[in-house]
N, C-alpha and C positions, 0 to 999 in steps of 0.2 A: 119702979123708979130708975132702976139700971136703963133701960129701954130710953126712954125720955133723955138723959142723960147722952147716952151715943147717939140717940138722933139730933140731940143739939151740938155734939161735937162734930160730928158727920158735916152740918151744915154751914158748922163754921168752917170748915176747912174747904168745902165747895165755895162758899164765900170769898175765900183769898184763890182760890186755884182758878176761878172762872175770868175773873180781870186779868190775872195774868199769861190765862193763855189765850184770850183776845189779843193782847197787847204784843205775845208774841206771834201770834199768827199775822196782825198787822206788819210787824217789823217784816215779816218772812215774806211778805207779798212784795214789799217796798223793797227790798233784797235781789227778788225774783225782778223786780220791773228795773231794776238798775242793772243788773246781767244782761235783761233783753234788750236794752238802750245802748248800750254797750257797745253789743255787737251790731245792732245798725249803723252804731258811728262808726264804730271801722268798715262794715261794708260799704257805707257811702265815701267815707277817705280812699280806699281802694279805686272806689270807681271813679273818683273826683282824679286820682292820681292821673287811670289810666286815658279816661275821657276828657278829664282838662277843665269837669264842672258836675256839678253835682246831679243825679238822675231826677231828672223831673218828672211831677208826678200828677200836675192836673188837680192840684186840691189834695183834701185829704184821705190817704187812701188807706187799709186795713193790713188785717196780717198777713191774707192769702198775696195780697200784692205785695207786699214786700218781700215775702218769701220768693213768689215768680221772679222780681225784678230786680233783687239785691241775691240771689240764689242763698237763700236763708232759711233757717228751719226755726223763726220764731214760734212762742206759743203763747198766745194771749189768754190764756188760761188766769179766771177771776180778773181780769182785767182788761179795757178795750185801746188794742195797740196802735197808733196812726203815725205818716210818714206826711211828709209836709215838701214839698220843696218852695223856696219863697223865690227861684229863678236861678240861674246859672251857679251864683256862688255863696247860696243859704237853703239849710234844711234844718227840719224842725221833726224829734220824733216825739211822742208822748203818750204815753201809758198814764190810762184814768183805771184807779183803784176801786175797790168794791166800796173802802171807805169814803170815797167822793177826792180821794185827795189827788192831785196830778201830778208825776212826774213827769219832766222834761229835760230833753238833751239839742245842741242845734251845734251847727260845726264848727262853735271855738273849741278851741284846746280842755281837752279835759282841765277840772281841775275841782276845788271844794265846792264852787258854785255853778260847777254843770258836767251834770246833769242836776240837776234842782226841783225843790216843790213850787208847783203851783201859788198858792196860798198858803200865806203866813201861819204856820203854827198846825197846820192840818196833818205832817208828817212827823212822824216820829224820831226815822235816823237819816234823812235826804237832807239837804240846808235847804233855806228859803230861796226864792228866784231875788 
């Protein structure tokens, strides 16, 4: 009876630990893809400064380009990182999570709503677009 007893406590306590360490490894990833957003807004501010417009990129291009082209050591690790430039004086970066949700950043001013989720309600701690 003992036995029975700890396997049912056992599974309730998996029960409460498994949601919430999904939810935090969510948050963790959304965390990690806003650090990596980050830093390509300022590497493209940098080179907007010194070139006078933002680095064009021919569509959307990955990590290894951005690292080549912004001299940047991101890591798209669980997540697929893109660089956008929309013409001399807009870019667009965005990290698609494992969860499907997207983050995005583009060259306004930081602020609460940008960098931003894709879709409504899909992110945990990013605000909506």
């Amino acid at each position: 009876m003992e036995i029975i007893i700890a396997i049912v406590l056992i599974g309730v306590l998996v029960g409460f630990a498994v949601p919430n360490y999904s939810k935090m490894m969510r948050k963790n990833q959304e965390r990690t893809a806003i650090t990596q957003l980050n830093t390509i807004y300022a590497a493209a501010q940098l080179y907007n400064d010194a070139a006078g417009n933002y680095l064009g990129s021919g569509g959307a291009q990955g990590a290894a380009w951005i690292n080549t082209n912004l001299d940047l050591n991101v890591i798209d690790r669980n997540m697929a990182i893109t660089y956008t430039s929309g013409g001399a004086s807009t870019f667009t970066a965005t990290a698609v999570l494992d969860s499907g949700a997207t983050v995005t950043i583009d060259q306004d001013t930081l602020s609460t709503t940008n960098p931003c989720c894709g879709a409504a309600g899909t992110c945990l701690i990013v605000p909506d677009c």
